[in-house]
C-alpha positions as CSV (number, residue, x, y, z in Angstrom):
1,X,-28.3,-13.3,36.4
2,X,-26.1,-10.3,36.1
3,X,-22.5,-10.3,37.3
4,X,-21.8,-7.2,38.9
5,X,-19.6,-8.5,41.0
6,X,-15.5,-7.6,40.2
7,X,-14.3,-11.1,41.8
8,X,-16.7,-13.0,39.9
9,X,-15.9,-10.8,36.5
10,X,-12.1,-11.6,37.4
11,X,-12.7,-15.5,37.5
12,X,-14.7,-15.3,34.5
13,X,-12.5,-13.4,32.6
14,X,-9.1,-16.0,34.0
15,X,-11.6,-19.1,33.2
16,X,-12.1,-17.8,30.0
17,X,-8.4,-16.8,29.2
18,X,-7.6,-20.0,29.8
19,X,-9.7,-22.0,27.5
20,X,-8.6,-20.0,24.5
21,X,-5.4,-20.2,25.5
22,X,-5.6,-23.9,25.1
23,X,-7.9,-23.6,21.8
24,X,-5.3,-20.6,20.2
25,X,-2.1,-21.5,22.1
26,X,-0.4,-19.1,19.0
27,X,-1.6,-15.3,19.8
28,X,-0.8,-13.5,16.7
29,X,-2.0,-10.1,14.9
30,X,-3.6,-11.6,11.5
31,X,-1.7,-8.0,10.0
32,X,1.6,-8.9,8.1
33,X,4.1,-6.7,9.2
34,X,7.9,-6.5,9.9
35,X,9.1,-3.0,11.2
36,X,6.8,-1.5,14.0
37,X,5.7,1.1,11.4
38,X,4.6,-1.0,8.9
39,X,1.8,-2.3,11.8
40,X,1.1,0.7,12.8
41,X,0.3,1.6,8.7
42,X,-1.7,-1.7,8.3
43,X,-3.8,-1.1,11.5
44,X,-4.5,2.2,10.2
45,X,-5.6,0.7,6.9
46,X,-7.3,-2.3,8.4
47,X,-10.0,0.7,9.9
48,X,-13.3,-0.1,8.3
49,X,-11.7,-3.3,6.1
50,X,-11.0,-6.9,6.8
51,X,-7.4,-7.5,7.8
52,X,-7.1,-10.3,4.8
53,X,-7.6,-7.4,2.4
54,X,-5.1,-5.2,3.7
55,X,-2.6,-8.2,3.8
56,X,-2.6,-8.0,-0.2
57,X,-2.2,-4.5,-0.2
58,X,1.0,-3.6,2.3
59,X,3.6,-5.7,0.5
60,X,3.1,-3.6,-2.6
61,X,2.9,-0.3,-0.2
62,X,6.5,-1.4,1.7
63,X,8.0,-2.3,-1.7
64,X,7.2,0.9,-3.3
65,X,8.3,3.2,-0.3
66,X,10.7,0.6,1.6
67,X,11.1,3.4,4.7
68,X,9.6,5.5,7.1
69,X,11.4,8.8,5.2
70,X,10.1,6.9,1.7
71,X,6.8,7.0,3.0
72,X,7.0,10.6,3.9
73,X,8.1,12.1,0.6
74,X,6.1,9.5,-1.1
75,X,3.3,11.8,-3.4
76,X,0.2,12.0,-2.2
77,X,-1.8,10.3,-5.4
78,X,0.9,7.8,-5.4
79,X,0.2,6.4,-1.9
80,X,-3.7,6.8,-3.0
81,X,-3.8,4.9,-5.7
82,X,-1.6,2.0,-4.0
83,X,-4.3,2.0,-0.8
84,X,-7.8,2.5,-2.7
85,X,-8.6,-1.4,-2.3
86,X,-8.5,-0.8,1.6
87,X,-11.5,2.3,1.1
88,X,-11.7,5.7,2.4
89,X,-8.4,6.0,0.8
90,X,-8.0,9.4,1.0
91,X,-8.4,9.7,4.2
92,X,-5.8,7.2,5.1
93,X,-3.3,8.1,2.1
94,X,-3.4,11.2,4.4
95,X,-2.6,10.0,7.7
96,X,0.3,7.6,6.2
97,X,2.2,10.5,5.0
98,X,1.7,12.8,7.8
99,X,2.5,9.9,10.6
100,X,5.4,9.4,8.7
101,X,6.7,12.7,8.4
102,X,5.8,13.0,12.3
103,X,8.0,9.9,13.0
104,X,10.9,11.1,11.2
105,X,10.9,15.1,12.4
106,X,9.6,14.0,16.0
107,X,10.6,10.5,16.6
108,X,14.0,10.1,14.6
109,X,12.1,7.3,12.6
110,X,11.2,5.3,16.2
111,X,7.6,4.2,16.5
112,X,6.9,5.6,20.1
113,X,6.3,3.0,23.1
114,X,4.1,5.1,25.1
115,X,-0.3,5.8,24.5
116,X,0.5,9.4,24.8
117,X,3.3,9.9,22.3
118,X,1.3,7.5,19.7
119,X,-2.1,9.3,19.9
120,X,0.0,12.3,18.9
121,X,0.4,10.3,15.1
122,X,-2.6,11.1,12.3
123,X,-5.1,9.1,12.4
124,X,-3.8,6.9,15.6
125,X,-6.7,6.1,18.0
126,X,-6.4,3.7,21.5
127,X,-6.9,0.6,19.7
128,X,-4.1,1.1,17.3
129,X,-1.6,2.7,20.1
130,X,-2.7,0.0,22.1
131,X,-1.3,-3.0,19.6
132,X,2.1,-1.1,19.1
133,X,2.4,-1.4,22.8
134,X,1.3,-4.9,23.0
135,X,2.5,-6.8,20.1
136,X,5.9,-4.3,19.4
137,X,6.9,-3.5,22.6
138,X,5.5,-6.6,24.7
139,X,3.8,-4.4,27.6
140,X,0.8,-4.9,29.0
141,X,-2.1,-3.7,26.4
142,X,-5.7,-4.5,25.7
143,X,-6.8,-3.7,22.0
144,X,-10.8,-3.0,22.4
145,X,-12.1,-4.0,18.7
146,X,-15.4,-4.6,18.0
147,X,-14.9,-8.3,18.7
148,X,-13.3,-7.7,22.2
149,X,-16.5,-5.2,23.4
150,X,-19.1,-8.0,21.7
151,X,-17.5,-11.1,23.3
152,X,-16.9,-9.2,26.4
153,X,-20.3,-7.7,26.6
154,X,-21.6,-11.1,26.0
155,X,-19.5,-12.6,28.9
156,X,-20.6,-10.5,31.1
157,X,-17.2,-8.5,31.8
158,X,-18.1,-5.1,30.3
159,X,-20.9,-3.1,29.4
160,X,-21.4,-0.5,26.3
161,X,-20.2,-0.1,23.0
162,X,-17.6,2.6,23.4
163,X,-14.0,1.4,23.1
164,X,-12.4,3.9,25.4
165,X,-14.9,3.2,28.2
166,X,-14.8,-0.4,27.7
167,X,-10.9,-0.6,28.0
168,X,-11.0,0.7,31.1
169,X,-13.3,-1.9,32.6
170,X,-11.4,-4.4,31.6
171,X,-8.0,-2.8,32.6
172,X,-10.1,-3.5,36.1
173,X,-10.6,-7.4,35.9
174,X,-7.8,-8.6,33.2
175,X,-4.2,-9.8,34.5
176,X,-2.1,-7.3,32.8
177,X,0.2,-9.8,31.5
178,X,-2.2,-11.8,29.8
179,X,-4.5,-9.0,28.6
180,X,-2.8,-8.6,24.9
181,X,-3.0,-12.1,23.9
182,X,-6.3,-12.4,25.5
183,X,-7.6,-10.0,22.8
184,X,-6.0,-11.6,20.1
185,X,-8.0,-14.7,20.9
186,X,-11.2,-12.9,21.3
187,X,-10.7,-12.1,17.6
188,X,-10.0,-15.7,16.5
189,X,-12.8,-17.0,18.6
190,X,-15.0,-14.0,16.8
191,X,-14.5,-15.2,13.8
192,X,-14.6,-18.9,14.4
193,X,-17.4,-19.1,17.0
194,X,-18.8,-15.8,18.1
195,X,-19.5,-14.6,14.7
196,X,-21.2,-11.2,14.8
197,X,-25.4,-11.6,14.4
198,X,-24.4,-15.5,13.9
199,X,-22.7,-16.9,16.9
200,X,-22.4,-20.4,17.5
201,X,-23.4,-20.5,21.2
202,X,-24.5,-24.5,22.0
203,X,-21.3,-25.0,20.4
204,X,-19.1,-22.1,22.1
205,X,-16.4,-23.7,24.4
206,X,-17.4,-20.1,26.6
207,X,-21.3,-20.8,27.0
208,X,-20.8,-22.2,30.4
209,X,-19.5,-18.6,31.6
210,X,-21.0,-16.8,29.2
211,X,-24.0,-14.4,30.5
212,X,-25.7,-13.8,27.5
213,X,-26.0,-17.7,26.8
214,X,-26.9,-18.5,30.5
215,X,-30.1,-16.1,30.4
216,X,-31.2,-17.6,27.2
């Protein structure tokens, strides 16, 4: 049966925050980072490559160019060569330097706090403006990847593949305070149990509440 209901998606979606809160009690970005601009480089990195990959590449990246202003005068084929294992390096070789040279002419070096002053950065999209805001500046977010739309399709608590238009549905039924750290789980669980094409479902600690298992 489909839920259409928003009371029934909002006890689904606080049943279902609850049991991965008790099997991921630790909700953490799997991105190494330790300034606020080295996570918003890595997520722009991580685009189209596994997180684990970019891991090996960002402490060479913040050891060559230890700062913001580093970053921005950095050359051009310099920062290429350094990013090529994370793919479409050109591309994101790009959008480093120029995010960079925005923060320091614009933003005095600051990562901004707000969606509308990040989606100003090259090559920042909601996703990425919406884990500075969670995981740097601890307000409510919700980080649609393409773990959170699958898991949440499959729950029943959104509908469609587009990120934007997803977000918004689930601004509608999440607890804003528990929103961020609800998406981090959804991407453990993703990769643990509802593995893309593969998922574990008469195993899945969700199946009970889960829409997609219950019209098997």
């Amino acid at each position: 049966m489909k839920i259409n209901n928003i009371d029934q998606k909002r006890n689904i979606a606080k049943q279902a925050i609850e049991i991965l809160e008790n099997i991921y009690p630790d909700a953490t970005c799997s991105l190494d980072y330790k300034e606020p601009y080295q996570l918003l480089i890595a997520t722009r990195l991580a685009a189209q490559c596994t997180d684990a990959r970019v891991n090996t590449v960002t402490p060479t990246l913040f050891s060559t160019f230890p700062s913001v202003k580093d970053l921005a005068d950095a050359p051009i084929e310099a920062l290429e060569k350094i990013v090529y294992p994370c793919g479409f390096y050109r591309t994101k070789a790009k959008d480093i330097k120029e995010m960079c040279q925005m923060l320091v002419n614009d933003y005095n070096c600051v990562v901004p706090d707000t969606m509308e002053e990040l989606l100003k950065l090259s090559g920042i999209g909601r996703k990425t403006a919406n884990l500075i805001i969670g995981d740097v500046y601890h307000k409510p977010a919700i980080v649609c990847d393409t773990h959170c739309i699958r898991i949440t399709n499959m729950l029943g608590l959104s509908e469609g593949k587009n990120p934007e238009k997803v977000e918004k549905q689930l601004w509608e039924i999440l607890p804003p305070e528990k929103a961020n750290n609800f998406c981090h789980r959804l991407v453990m669980h993703g990769r643990d149990t509802c593995i893309s094409g593969r998922p574990k479902c008469d195993n899945c600690p969700l199946n009970n509440i889960c829409e997609a298992y219950l019209q098997k």
